[in-house]
C-alpha positions in Angstrom: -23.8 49.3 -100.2 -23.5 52.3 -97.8 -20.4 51.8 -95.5 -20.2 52.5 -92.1 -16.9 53.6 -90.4 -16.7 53.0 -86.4 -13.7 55.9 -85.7 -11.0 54.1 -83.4 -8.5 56.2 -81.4 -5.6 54.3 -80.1 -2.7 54.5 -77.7 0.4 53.6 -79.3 0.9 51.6 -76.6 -2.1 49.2 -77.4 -2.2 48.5 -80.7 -3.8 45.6 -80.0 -7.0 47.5 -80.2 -7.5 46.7 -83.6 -5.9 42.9 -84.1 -7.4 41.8 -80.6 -9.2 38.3 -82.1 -11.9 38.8 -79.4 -12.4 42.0 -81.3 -15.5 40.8 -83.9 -17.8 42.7 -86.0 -20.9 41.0 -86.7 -22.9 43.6 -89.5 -21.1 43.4 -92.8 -22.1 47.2 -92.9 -19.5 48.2 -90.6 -15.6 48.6 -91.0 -13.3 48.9 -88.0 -10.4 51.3 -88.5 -7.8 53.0 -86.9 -8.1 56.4 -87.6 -5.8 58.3 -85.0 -3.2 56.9 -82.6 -0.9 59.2 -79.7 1.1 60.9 -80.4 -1.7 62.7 -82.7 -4.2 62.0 -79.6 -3.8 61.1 -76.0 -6.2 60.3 -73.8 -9.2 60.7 -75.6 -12.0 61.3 -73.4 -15.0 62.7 -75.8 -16.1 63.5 -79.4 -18.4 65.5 -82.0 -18.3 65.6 -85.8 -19.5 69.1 -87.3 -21.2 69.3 -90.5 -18.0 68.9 -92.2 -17.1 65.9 -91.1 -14.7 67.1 -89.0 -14.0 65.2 -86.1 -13.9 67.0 -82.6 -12.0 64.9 -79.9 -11.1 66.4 -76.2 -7.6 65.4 -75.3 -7.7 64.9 -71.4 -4.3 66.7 -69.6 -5.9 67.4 -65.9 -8.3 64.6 -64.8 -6.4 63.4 -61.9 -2.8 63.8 -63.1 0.0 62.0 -61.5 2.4 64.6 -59.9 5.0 64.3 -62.6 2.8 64.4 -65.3 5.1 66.6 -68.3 2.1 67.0 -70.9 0.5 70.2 -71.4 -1.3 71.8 -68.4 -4.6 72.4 -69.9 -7.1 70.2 -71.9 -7.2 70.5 -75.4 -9.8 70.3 -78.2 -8.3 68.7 -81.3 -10.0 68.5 -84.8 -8.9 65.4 -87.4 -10.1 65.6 -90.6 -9.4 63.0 -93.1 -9.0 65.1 -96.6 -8.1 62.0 -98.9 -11.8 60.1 -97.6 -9.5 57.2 -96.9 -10.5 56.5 -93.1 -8.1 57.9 -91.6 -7.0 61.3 -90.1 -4.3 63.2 -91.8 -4.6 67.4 -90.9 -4.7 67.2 -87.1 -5.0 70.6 -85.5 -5.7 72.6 -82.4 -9.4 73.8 -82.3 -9.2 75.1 -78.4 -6.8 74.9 -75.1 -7.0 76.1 -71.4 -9.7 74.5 -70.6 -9.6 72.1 -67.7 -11.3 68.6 -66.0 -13.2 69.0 -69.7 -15.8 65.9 -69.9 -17.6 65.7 -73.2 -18.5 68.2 -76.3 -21.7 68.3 -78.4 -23.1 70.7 -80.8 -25.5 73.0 -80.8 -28.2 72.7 -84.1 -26.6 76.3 -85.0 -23.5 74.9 -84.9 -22.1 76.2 -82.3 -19.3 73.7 -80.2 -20.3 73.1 -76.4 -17.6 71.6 -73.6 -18.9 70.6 -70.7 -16.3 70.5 -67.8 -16.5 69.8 -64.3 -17.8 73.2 -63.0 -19.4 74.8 -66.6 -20.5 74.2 -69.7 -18.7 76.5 -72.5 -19.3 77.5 -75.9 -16.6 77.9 -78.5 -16.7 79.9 -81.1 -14.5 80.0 -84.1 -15.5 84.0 -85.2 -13.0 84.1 -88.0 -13.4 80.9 -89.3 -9.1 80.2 -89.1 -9.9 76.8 -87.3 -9.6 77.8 -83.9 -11.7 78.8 -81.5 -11.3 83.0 -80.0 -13.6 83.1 -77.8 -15.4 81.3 -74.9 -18.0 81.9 -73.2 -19.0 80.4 -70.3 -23.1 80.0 -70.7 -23.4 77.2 -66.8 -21.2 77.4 -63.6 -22.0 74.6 -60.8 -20.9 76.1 -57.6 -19.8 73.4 -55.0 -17.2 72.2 -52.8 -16.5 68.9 -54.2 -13.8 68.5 -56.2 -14.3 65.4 -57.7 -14.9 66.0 -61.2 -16.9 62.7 -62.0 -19.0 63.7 -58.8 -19.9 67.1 -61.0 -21.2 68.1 -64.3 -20.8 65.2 -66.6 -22.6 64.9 -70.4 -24.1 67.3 -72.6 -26.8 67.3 -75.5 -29.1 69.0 -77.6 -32.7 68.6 -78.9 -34.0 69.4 -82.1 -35.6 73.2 -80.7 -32.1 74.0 -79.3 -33.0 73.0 -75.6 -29.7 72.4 -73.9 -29.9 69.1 -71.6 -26.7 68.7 -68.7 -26.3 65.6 -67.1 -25.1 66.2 -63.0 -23.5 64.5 -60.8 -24.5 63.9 -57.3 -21.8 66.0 -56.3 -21.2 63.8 -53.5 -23.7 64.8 -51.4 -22.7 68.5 -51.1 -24.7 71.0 -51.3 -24.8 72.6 -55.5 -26.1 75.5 -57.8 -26.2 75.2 -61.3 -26.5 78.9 -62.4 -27.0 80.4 -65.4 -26.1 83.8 -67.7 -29.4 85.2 -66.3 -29.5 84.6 -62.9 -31.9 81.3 -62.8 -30.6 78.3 -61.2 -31.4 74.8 -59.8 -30.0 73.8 -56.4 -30.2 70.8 -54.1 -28.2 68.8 -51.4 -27.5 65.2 -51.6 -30.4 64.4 -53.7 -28.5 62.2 -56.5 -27.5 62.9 -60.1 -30.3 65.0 -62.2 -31.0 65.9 -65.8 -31.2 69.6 -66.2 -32.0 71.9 -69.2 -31.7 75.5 -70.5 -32.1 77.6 -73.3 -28.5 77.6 -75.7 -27.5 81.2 -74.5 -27.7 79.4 -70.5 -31.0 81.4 -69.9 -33.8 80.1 -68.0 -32.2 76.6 -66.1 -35.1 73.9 -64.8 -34.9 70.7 -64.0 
């Protein structure tokens, strides 16, 4: 029977996440496992697997941080891949930092890694294959005065032809332009959230 593993980060602070009684799985397919717990992984706010199984996980550092906050400055991207195939993580490392208000990661069908933050979407790119990522380029920028990140640039994906799709915020009813690498943008004023897509490169933006 094939075997389904639902990935579970944890706190170390709640590890009642995984012997909660109102915690029930109902499809005999499907294991629940821990597989990463802080201080491997704090605040865990999004996640891509590659074609290696390798597990891509943003670790959240400036969404709103209280003023004596003493972790690291900058968002990271960390990689957990579980060598052994026993369901849980044991090489932990660190694919990308000094990114910041990061809120998901998705990639691209050529492999490629995409973050979208608040204000950009990103790609990462791992040119000599060591694990981490040396460059970034930044492919969106949303220009606006809010500053809530929520309010901004939120979710990322990718279709089959390579079409990049953004999810938007309403960006709390300011005035926004989502530009791109070429010069084409989108723009509005308190018109809600939107779905917007470009080519992979961030060429050619429509809604």
């Amino acid at each position: 029977m094939l075997l389904f593993v639902l990935v579970c980060f944890a706190l170390r602070q709640s590890p009642a996440v995984l012997s909660n009684d109102s915690l029930e799985v109902t499809d005999d397919r499907l294991e629940v496992k821990l597989f990463a717990e802080d201080p491997e992984i704090v605040t865990p706010i999004g996640m891509a697997i590659d074609r290696d199984d390798r597990i891509f996980v943003i670790e959240s550092h400036t969404h709103l941080p209280a003023s004596d906050y003493d972790g690291p400055d900058s968002d990271r991207i960390k990689v957990f891949v579980d060598k052994d195939d026993d369901g849980v993580a044991d090489q932990v490392t660190v694919f990308a930092d000094g990114l910041s208000q990061c809120m998901n990661l998705a990639f691209a069908p050529d492999g490629g890694l995409y973050v979208v933050t608040a204000r950009s979407v990103v790609r990462l790119d791992d040119l000599d294959r060591d694990g981490k990522a040396e460059r970034q380029t930044v492919v969106l920028k949303l220009l606006t005065k809010e500053r809530y990140a929520h309010n901004c640039l939120l979710s990322l994906t990718f279709d089959s032809q390579s079409n990049l799709y953004l999810g938007r915020g309403n960006t709390g009813s300011r005035y926004y332009k989502l530009q791109g690498t070429d010069g084409s943008y989108v723009e509005g004023y308190g018109d809600g959230g939107s779905v917007v897509t470009c080519n992979p490169d961030g060429t050619a933006v429509r809604e």
